[in-house]
DRENDO-1510 file (C-alpha; in Angstrom, 1 decimal, always signed):
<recs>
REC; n; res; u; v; w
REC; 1; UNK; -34.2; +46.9; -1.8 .
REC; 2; UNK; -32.4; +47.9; +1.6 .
REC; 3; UNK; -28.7; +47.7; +2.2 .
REC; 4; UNK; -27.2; +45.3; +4.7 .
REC; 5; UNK; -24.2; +46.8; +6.4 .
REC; 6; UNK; -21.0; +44.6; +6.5 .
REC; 7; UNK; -21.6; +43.7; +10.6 .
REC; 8; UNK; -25.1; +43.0; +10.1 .
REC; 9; UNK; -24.2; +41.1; +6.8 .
REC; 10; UNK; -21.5; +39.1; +9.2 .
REC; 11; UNK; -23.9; +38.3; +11.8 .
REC; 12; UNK; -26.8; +36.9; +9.2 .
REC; 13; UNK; -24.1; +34.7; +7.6 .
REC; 14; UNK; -22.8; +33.6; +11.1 .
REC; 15; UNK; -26.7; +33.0; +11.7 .
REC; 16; UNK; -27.0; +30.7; +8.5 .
REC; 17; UNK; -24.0; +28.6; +9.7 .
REC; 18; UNK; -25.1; +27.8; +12.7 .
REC; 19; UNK; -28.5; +27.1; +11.6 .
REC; 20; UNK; -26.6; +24.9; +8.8 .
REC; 21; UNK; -24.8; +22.7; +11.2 .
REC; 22; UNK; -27.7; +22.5; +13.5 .
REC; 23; UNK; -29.9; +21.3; +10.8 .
REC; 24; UNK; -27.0; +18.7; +10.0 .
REC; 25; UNK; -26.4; +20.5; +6.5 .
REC; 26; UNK; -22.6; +20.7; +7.2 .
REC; 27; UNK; -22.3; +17.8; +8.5 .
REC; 28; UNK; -19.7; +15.5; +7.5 .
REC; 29; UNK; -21.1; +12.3; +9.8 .
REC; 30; UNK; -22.6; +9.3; +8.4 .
REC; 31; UNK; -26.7; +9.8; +8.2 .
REC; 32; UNK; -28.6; +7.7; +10.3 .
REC; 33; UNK; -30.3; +6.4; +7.5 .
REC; 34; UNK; -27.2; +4.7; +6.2 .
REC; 35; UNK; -26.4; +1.6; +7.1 .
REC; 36; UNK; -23.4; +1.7; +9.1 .
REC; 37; UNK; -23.3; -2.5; +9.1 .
REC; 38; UNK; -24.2; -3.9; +6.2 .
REC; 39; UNK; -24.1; -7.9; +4.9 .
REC; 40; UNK; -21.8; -9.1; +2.2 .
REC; 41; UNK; -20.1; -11.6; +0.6 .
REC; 42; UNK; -16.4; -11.5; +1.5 .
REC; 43; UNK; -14.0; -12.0; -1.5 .
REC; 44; UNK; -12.3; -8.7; -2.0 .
REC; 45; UNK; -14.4; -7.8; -5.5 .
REC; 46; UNK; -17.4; -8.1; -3.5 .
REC; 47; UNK; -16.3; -6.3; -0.4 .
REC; 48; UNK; -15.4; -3.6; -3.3 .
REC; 49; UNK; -18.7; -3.0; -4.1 .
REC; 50; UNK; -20.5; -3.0; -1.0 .
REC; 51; UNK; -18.5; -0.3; +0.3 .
REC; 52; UNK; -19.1; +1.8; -2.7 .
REC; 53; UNK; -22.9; +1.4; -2.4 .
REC; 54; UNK; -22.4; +2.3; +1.5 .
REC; 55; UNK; -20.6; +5.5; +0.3 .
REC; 56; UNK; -22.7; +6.5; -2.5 .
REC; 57; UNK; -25.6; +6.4; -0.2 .
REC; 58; UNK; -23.8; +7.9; +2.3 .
REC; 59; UNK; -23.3; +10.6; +0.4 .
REC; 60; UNK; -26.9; +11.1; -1.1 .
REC; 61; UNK; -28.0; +11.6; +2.4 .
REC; 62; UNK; -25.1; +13.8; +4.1 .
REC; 63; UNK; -24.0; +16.0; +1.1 .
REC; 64; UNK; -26.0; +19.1; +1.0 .
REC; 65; UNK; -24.0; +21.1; -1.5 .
REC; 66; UNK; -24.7; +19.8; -5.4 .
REC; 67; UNK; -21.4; +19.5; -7.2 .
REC; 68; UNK; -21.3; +21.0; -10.3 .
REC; 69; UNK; -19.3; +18.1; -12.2 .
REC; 70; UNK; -20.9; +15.1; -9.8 .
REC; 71; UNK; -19.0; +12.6; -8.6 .
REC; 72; UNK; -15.1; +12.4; -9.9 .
REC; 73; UNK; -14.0; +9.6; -9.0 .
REC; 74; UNK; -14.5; +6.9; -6.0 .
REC; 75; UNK; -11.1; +4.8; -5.4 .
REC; 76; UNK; -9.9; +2.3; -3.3 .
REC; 77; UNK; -6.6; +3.5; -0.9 .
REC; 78; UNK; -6.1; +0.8; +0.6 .
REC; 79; UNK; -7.8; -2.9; +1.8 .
REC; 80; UNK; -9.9; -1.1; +3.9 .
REC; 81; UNK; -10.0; +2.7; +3.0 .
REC; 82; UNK; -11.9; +4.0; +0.3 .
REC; 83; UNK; -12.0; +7.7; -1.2 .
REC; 84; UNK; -14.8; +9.7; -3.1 .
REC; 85; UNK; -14.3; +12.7; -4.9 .
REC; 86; UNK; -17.3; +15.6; -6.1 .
REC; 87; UNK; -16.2; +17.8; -8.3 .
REC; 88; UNK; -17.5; +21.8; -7.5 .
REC; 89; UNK; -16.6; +24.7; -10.1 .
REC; 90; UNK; -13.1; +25.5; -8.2 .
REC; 91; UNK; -12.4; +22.9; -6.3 .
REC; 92; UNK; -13.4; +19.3; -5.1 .
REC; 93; UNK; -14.7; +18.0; -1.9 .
REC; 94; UNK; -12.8; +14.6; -1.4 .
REC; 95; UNK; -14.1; +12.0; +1.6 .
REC; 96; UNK; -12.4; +9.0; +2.8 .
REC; 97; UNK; -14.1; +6.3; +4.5 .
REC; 98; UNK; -12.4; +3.8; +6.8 .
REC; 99; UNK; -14.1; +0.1; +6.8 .
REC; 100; UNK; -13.7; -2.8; +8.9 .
REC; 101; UNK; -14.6; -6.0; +7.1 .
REC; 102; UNK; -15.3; -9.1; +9.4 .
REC; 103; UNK; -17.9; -11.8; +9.5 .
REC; 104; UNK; -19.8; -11.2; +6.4 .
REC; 105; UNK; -20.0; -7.7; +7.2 .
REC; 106; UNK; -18.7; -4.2; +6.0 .
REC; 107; UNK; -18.4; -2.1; +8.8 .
REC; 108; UNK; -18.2; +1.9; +8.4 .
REC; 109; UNK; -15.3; +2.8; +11.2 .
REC; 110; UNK; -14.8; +6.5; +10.0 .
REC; 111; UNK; -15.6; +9.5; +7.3 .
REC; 112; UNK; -13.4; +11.9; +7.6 .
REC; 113; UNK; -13.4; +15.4; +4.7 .
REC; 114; UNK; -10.1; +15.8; +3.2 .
</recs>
């Protein structure tokens, strides 16, 4: 087995990260393949739970890294701003999602990584 150096080991982990966010591994966007607009009924238990199914498979197609404790919690902030938390071995990766609902519809507006 042959020996990186320390500037060669820097330059193949700088590599890696680029390739990472080019490959959309880092990414902290909603995927395309989740619904950014999706139909619900509008009474606020039911608004509830289609956000949470938004974020959850939000979530199964942007997060790359595999938490070691899964998912912590998910909580509401607010009327429109939910939070999920994944629990890693030293830490845990918290997004919060900002929704619009109008006219029978949930509406993704943001995700931003605490």
């Amino acid at each position: 087995m042959r020996r990186v150096g320390g500037l060669a080991a820097a330059a193949l982990l700088a590599a890696a990260g680029v390739w990472a966010v080019g490959a959309g591994l880092a990414e902290n966007t909603v995927a395309s393949s989740t619904p950014v607009t999706k139909e619900c009924k509008m009474n606020a238990l039911e608004q509830s739970a289609c956000a949470i199914e938004m974020i959850l498979q939000d979530i199964r197609a942007t997060y790359r890294l595999v938490p070691g404790g899964g998912i912590g919690q998910i909580r509401q902030n607010g009327t429109t701003s939910y939070s999920i938390e994944l629990l890693r071995e030293e830490k845990a990766d918290v997004f919060t999602y900002t929704f619009d609902f109008s006219d029978g519809t949930a509406t993704i507006l943001s995700k931003v990584e605490e």
